[in-house]
C-alpha positions in Angstrom: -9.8 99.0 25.2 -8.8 102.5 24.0 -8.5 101.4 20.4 -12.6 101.5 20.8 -12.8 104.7 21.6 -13.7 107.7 18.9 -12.1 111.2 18.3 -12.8 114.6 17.0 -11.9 115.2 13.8 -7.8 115.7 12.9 -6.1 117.6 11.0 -3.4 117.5 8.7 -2.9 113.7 7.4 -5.5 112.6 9.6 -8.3 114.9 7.8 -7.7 112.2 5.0 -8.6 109.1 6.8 -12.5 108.7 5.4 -13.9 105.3 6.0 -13.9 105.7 1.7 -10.0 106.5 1.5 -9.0 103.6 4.1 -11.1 101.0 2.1 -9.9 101.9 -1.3 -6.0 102.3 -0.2 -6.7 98.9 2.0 -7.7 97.2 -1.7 -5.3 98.6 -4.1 -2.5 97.5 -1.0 -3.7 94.5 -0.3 -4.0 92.9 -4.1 -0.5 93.9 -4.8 1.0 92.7 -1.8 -0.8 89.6 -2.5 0.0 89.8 -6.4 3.6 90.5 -5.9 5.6 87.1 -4.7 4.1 85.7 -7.7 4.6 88.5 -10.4 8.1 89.4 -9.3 9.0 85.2 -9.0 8.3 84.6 -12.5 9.8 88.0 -13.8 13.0 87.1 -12.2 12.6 83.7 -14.2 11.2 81.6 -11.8 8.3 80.0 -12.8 7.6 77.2 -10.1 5.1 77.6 -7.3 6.5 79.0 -4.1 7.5 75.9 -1.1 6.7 72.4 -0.8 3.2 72.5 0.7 1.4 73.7 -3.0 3.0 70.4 -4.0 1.2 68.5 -2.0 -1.7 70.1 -2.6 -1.5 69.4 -5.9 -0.8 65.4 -5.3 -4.3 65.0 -3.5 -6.0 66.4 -6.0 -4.4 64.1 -8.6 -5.4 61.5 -5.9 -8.8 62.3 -5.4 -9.2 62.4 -9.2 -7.6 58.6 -9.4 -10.2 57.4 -6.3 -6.9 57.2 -4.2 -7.0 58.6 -0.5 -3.8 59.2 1.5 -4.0 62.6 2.4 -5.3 64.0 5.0 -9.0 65.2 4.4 -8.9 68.9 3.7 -12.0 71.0 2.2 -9.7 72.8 -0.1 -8.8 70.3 -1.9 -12.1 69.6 -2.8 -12.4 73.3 -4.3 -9.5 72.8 -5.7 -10.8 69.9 -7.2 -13.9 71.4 -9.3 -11.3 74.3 -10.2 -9.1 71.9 -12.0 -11.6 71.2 -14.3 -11.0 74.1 -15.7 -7.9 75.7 -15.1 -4.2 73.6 -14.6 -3.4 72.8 -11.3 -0.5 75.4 -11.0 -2.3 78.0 -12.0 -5.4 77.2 -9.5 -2.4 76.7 -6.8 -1.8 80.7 -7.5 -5.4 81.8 -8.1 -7.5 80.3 -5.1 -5.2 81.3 -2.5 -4.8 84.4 -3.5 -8.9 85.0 -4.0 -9.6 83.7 -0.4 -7.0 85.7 1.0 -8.6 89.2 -0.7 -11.7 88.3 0.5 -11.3 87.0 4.2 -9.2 90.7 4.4 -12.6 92.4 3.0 -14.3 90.6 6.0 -11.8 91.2 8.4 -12.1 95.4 7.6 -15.8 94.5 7.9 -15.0 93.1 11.2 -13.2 96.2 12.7 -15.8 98.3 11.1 -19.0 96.6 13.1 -16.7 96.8 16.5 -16.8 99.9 15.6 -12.8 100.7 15.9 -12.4 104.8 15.2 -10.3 104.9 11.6 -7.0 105.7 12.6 -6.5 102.5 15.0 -8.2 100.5 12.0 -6.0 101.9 9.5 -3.2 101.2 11.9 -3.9 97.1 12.3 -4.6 96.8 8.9 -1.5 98.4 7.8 0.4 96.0 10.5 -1.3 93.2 9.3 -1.1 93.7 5.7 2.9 94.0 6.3 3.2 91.1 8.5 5.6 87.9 7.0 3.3 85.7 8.8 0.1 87.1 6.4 3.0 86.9 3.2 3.3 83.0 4.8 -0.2 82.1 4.7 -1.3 82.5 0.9 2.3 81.8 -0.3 3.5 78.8 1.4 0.5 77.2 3.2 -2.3 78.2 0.8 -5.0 75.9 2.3 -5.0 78.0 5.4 -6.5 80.9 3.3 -10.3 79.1 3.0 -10.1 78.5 6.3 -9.4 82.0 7.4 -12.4 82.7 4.9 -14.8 80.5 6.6 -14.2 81.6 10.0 -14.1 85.3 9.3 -17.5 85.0 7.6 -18.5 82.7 10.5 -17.8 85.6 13.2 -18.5 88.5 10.6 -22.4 86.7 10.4 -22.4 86.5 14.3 -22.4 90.3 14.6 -25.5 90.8 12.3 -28.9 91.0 13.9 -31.3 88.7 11.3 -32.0 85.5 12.2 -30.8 83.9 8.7 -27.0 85.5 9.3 -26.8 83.9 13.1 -28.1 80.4 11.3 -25.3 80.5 9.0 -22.7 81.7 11.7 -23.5 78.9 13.9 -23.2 76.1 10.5 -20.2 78.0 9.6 -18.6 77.5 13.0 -19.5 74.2 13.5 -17.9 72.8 10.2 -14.9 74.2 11.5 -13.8 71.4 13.0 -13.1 69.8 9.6 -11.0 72.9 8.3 -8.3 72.8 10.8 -8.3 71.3 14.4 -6.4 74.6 15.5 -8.8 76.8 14.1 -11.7 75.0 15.7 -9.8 75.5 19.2 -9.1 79.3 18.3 -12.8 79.8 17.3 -14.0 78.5 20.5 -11.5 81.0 22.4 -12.8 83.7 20.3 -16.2 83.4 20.9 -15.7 82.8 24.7 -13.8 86.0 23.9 -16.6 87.7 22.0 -18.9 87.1 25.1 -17.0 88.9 27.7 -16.8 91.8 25.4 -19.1 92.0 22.9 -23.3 92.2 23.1 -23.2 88.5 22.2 -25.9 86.2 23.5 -24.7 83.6 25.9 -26.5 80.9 24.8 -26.0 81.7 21.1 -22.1 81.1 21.9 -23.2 78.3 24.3 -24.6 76.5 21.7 -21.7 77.0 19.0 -19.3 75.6 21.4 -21.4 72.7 22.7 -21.9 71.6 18.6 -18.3 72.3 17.5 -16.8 70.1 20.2 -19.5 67.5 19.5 -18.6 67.6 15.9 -14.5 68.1 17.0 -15.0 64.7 18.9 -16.9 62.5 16.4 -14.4 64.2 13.6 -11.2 63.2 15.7 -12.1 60.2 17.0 -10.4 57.8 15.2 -6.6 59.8 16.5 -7.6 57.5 20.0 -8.5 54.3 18.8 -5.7 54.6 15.9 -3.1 56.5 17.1 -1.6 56.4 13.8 -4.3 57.5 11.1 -4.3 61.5 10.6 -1.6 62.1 14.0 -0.3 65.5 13.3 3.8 65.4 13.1 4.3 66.8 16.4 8.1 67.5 16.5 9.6 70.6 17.4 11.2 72.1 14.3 11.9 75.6 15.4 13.6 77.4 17.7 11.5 79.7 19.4 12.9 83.0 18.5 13.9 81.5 15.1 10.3 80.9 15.2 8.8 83.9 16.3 11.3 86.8 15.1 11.4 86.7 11.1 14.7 88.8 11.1 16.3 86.1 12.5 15.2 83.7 9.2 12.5 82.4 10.3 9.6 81.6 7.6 7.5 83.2 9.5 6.5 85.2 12.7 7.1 89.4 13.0 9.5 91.5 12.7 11.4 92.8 16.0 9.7 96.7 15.9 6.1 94.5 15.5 7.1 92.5 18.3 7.9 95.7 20.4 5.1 97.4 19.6 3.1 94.8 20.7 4.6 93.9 24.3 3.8 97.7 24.5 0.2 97.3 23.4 0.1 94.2 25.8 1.1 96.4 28.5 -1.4 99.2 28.0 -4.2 96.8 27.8 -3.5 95.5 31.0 -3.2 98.6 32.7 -6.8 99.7 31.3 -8.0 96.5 33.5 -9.5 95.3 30.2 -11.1 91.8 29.8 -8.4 90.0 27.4 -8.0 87.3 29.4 -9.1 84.8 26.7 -7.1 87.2 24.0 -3.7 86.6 26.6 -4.7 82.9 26.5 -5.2 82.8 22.6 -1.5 84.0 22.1 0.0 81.4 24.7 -1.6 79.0 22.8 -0.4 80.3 19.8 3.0 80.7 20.6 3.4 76.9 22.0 2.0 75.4 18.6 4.0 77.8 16.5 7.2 75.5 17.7 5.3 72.1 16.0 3.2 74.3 13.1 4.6 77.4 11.4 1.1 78.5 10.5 0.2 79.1 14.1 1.4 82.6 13.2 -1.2 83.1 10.6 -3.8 83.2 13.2 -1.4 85.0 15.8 -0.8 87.5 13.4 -4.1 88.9 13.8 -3.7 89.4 17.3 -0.6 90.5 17.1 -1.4 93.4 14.5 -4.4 94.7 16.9 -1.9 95.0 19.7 1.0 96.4 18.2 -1.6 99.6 16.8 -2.5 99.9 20.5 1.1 100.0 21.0 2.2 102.1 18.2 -0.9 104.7 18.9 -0.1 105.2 22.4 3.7 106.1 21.1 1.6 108.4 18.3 -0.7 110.0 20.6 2.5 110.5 23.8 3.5 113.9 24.6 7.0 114.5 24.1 9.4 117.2 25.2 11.3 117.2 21.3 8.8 116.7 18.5 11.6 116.2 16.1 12.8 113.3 18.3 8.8 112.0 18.5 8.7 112.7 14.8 12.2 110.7 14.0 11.0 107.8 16.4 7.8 107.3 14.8 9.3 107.2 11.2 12.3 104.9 12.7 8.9 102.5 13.7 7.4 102.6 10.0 10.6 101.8 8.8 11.3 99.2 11.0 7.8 97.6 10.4 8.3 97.7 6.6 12.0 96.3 6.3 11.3 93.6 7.8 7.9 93.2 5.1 10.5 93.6 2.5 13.2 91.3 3.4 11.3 88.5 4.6 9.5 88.9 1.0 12.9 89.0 -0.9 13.1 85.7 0.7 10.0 84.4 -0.2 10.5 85.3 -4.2 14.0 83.6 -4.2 12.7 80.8 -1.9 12.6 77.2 -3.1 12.0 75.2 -5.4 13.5 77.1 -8.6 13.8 75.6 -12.1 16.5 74.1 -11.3 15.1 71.9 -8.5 12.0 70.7 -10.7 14.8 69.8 -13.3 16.2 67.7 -11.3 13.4 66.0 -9.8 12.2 65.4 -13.7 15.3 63.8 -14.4 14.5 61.2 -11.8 11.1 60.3 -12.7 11.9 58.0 -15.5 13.8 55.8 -12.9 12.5 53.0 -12.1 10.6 53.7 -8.5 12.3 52.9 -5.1 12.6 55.7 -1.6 14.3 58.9 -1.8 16.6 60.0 0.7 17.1 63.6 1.7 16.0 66.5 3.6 12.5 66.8 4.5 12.0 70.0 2.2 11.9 67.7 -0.6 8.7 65.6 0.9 6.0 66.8 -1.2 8.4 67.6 -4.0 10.0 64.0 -4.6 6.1 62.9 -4.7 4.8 65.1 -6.8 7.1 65.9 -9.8 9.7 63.0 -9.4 6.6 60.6 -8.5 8.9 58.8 -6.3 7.8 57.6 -2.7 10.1 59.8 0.0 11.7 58.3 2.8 9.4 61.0 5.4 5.9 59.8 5.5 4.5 63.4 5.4 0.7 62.8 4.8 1.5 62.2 8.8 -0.7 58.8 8.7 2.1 56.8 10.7 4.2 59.4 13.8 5.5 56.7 15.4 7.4 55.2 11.9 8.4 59.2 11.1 10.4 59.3 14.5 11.7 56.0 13.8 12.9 57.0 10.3 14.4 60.3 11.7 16.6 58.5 14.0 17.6 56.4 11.0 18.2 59.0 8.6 19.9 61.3 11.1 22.6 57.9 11.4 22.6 57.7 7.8 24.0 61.5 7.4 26.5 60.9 9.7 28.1 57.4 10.0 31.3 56.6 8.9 30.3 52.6 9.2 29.4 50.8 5.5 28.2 47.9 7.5 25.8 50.4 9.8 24.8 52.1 6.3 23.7 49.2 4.4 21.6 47.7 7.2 19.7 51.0 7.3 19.0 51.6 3.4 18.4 48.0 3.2 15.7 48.7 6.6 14.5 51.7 4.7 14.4 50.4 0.7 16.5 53.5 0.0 17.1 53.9 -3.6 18.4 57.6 -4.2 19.9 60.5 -2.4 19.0 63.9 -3.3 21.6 66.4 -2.0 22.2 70.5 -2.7 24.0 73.2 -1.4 21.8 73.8 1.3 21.5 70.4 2.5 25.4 69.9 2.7 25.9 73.5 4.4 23.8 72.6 7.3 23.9 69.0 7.9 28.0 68.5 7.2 30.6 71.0 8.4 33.5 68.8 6.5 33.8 67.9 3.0 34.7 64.3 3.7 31.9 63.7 6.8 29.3 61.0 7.2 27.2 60.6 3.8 29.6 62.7 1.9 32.4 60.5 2.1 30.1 57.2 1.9 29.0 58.5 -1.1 32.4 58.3 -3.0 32.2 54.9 -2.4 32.0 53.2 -6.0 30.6 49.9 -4.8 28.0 51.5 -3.0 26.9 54.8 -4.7 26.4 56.4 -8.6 26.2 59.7 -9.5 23.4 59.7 -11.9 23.0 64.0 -11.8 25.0 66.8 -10.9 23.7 70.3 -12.0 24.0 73.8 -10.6 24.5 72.2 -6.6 21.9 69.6 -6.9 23.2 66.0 -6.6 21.0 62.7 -7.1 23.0 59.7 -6.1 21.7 55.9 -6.9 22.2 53.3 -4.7 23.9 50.5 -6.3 22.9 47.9 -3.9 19.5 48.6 -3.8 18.5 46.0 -6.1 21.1 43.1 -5.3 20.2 43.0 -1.7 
């Protein structure tokens, strides 16, 4: 690959690219790209963590501390876990992520710098990475992801070293894997199937990784086939696929369309330098099938992505063109392009839910007495964990087939017009509240007076017990006479 491949020494801007200049402006970069969703979210007054997932986080650890079990098992809880001894929950939720995250990116500039990749191409995938809403994602709305990022950086990082002692803890890193994250297990076996075709790795040192973390994937997982309903991912399609993929189309995640560009142009020169990516081409498939069930798919992709968009945007860098203005004004077009995209999908993230207003309104419900909450699955880990309410979604994802049963009933509920059809479902279903906002109604009902809307003005059935700044909490009247 070209990106390998080292140069004589530039002039002009590229004079300044020391290894010492790219580390220090990769540092000062990455903490405040990783500082700023949470500094600008609470100067603009709001102070709640950012998505649903941090939630849920949260709930296990109050779990684990009561001797209770229902999540999924997860090693960052446990960290979490000793942190809280300490430090509130909320804060922790803010810290840990963000710590992992600036270290896994020291490792990953580690990384390039043992393969060896000449400055300029490094400076170029780190600067594409660093600006990708997919890395933004990871350490804002799935936080849990960042540890294990950390632990199978370190895992590879130690594989490159020569001493005996770094390859032992490589191979134990890798092989507790499994027990991270089932996806990262799979990309970790691609990688070093990967690393063998390309790098000076030993055979039988990848040989025996992969041989031990499929032993250990198999004895971890083996319950999912003699109970298909303990720990069975939710595997519904809740993307689109370029909703998914391009984040200037809304997505929460994904790349921006220059990235993507840049990319499908680095993917091009790679395969015309006959290079042996096979197992990198694979990777992103892979990637890009999961991303449809599992935003977080793109937290892994975006690494890949990042190294092939710099191939891409160095061979537009490094192409001789008739007009340098028009070279010059195409390359800055690029950069802005790259960056826009950084900048909107992270105006989106600091206004993103929940706000004050949301935990308000959740608060206000806790002093109920307990019974299932209706709404939109956003408001899973949310309902749980501040209203300490039981949601209608089972999203510890302990029971699939009962989530696509529920669907199907609350997707009736939204939209029948028949009393008689409703009360046999919330009577099914023990639903005792309906949390509604703006949101909600803009995308599920296109009428005022449609399905659940107009049920809901139904005094024998429903009371309004809040109404605040578009948030609605209904009470179902017959929830307790049935």
């Amino acid at each position: 690959m070209n990106i390998n491949k080292n140069h004589k020494k530039r002039k002009g801007i590229f004079g300044y690219l020391t290894e010492r200049n790219i580390l220090v402006c990769f540092l000062i970069i990455s903490i405040v790209i990783i500082s700023s969703p949470f500094l600008l979210r609470t100067l603009l007054g709001n102070h709640q963590l950012i998505g649903n997932i941090p939630y849920y986080d949260s709930k296990c650890v109050e779990d684990i501390k009561n001797n209770s079990f229902p999540c999924v098992f997860d090693p960052y809880h446990y960290v979490q876990l000793v942190f809280s001894f300490i430090l509130p929950i909320n804060l922790i939720s803010i810290i840990l992520p963000a710590l992992f995250t600036f270290i896994y990116l020291i490792i990953f500039y580690l990384i390039l710098t043992n393969l060896k990749i000449e400055r300029f191409s490094k400076s170029l995938i780190l600067f594409i990475f660093l600006t990708s809403p997919a890395f933004v994602y990871s350490y804002t709305f799935y936080p849990s992801i960042s540890l294990t990022l950390l632990v199978f950086f370190l895992s590879f990082l130690l594989m490159l070293k020569d001493p005996k002692i770094a390859r032992f803890f490589s191979f134990l890193l890798f092989i507790l894997l499994p027990i991270f994250n089932i996806l990262a297990s799979i990309i970790a076996v691609i990688t070093l199937l990967l690393a063998k075709t390309n790098l000076k790795i030993k055979k039988e040192d990848v040989k025996k990784k992969v041989i031990w973390m499929l032993i250990v994937s198999f004895f971890y997982f083996a319950p999912l086939y003699f109970k298909p309903n303990l720990l069975l991912p939710n595997l519904e399609i809740r993307n689109t696929f370029f909703q998914s993929v391009i984040s200037d189309l809304g997505g929460m995640a994904g790349f921006g369309v220059f990235v993507i560009m840049l990319a499908l142009i680095g993917f091009v020169v790679t395969i015309k330098s006959k290079e042996k990516l096979y197992y990198s081409y694979l990777m992103i498939v892979l990637l890009l099938v999961t991303s449809l069930y599992f935003l977080y798919s793109f937290v892994y992709l975006s690494f890949l992505v990042s190294i092939f968009a710099a191939i891409g945007l160095r061979k537009i860098i490094k192409m001789k063109w008739q007009l340098k203005l028009i070279k010059t004004l195409t390359i800055l077009a690029l950069f802005y392009g790259i960056i826009f995209s950084f900048v909107s999908f992270g105006v989106r993230v600091v206004n993103s839910e929940p706000n004050d207003n949301t935990i308000n309104a959740l608060l206000f419900l806790k002093p109920y007495e307990k019974g299932i909450v209706l709404s939109d699955q956003k408001y899973t880990y949310l309902v749980e964990n501040v209203a300490d309410m039981p949601f209608i979604f089972d999203e510890s994802f302990k029971n699939q087939r009962k989530n696509i049963e529920i669907k199907n009933d609350v997707n009736i509920l939204f939209h029948t017009r028949d009393v008689e059809e409703l009360k046999i479902l919330m009577h099914k279903n023990q639903i005792a509240y309906v949390i509604l906002d703006s949101d909600i109604k803009n995308r599920e009902w296109k009428l005022e007076d449609d399905g659940l809307l107009i049920m809901l003005t139904n005094d024998r059935l429903f009371k309004n017990i809040y109404k605040n700044q578009g948030i609605e909490i209904w009470e179902y009247k017959l929830y307790y006479t049935d």
